[in-house]
N, C-alpha and C positions, 0 to 999 in steps of 0.2 A: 504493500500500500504506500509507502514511502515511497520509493521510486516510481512508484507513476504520479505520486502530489505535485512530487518535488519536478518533477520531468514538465508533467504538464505546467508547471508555475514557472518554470525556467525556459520554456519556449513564450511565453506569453511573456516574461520579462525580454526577452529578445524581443517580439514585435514592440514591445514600448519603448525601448532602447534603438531601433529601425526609425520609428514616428521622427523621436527625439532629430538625429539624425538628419534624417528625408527635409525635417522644417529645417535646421539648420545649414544646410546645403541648399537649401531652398531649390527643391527638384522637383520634376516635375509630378506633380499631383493628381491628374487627367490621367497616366498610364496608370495599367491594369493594376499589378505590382503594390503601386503604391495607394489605390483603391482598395485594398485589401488590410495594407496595415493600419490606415485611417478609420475602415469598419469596425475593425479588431479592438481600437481604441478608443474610439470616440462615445460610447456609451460612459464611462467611467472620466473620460478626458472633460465632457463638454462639462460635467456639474461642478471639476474643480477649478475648471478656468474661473468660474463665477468669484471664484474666493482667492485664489492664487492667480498673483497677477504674472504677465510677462517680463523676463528682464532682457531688456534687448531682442537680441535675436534668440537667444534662450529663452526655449520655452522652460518657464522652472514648473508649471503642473505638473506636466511629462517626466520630468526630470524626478519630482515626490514622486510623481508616481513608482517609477524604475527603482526609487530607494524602497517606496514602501513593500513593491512585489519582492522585492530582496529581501527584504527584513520578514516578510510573509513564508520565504522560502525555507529560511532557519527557525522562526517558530514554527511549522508546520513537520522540520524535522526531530525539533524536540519533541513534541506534544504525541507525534505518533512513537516515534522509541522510548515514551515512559519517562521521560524527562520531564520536570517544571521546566517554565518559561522564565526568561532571565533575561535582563538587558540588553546582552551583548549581542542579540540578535540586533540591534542595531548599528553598531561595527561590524559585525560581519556583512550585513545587506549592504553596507558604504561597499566594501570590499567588492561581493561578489558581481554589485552592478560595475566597477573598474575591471572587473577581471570580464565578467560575461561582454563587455564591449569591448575588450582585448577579441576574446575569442568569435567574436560575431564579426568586428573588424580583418581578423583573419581567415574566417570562412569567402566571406565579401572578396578578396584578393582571392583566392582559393579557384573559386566558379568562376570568378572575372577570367583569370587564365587560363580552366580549362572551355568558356567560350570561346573567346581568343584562337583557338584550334580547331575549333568544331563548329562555329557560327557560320550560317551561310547565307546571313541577311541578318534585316535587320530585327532586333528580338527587344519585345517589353522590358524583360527582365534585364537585360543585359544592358540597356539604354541607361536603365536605374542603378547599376553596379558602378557603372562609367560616370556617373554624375556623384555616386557616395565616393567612391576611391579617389578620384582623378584630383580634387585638392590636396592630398597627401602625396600621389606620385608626381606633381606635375613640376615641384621644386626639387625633386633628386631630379628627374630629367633634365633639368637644367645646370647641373653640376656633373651628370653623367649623361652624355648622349650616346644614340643606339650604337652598338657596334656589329659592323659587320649584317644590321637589319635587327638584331635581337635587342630587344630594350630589358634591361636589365634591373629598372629602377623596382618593380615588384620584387626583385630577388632580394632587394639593397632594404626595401621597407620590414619585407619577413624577416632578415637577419637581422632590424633595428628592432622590432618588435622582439624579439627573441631574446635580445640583448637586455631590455628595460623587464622582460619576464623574468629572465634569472635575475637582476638586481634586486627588483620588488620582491622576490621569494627570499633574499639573504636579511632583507632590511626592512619588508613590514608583515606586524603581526599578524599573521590569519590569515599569510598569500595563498600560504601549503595548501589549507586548509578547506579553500574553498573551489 
């Protein structure tokens, strides 16, 4: 029962943590893609907008929200293993919504590249990968250009991501853990 709570509350914090994202990239909202994580959010988004205001381009609702399905995720794993509930389900949800956009950000490069091989037009999904990734690769490209036709700047973002992953594991509490 755990792992399917926890599962299904950890893909739903992924579609909040997508929203999040999508607004801030400010992509395109008409495709299919992004029709779906708006669905997905928008019943629980629209009533805290009313109270939680925006900050800048940060949506901060979105943003409660992804701490609070975090923090929903570890109380739900205490409560079902016969644990009391206890604060620190609050540190850890900070946590696991930094790690789970670690790891949604590198699914995101993941598919972007293997479309990149196998796209044979133009594709919804991949339209939206290309507008979430492309602010992050578009400044290594600029310090590394393709060589030889192979653009290497996803190679260079996975190996920095990887890099900031084992740091975060030696130097903050609760990396391992989540």
């Amino acid at each position: 029962m755990t792992f399917l709570v926890t599962t299904l509350l950890e893909l739903y914090l992924m579609v909040v943590l997508l929203r999040l994202w999508l607004q801030y990239v400010r992509a395109d909202f008409y495709n299919p893609f992004s029709q779906f994580v708006v669905k997905a959010t928008h019943p629980i988004l629209a009533p805290m907008r009313r109270v939680v205001p925006s900050i800048g381009r940060l949506d901060s609702s979105a943003l409660l929200l992804a701490f609070l399905v975090g923090s929903l995720i570890w109380t739900a794993k205490l409560l079902l293993s016969g644990n009391g509930w206890n604060v620190i389900v609050f540190v850890l949800g900070a946590v696991t919504v930094l790690k789970k956009a670690g790891v949604l950000l590198f699914w995101m490069l993941l598919i972007r590249a293997i479309l990149s091989w196998v796209s044979q037009g133009h594709n919804p999904v991949e339209a939206v990968l290309h507008q979430l990734t492309e602010p992050m690769l578009a400044p290594i490209r600029r310090f590394l250009p393709p060589m030889g036709g192979l653009d290497f700047s996803m190679l260079v973002l996975l190996i920095g991501m990887n890099f900031v992953n084992i740091l975060l594991h030696s130097y903050l509490p609760y990396w391992s853990v989540v």
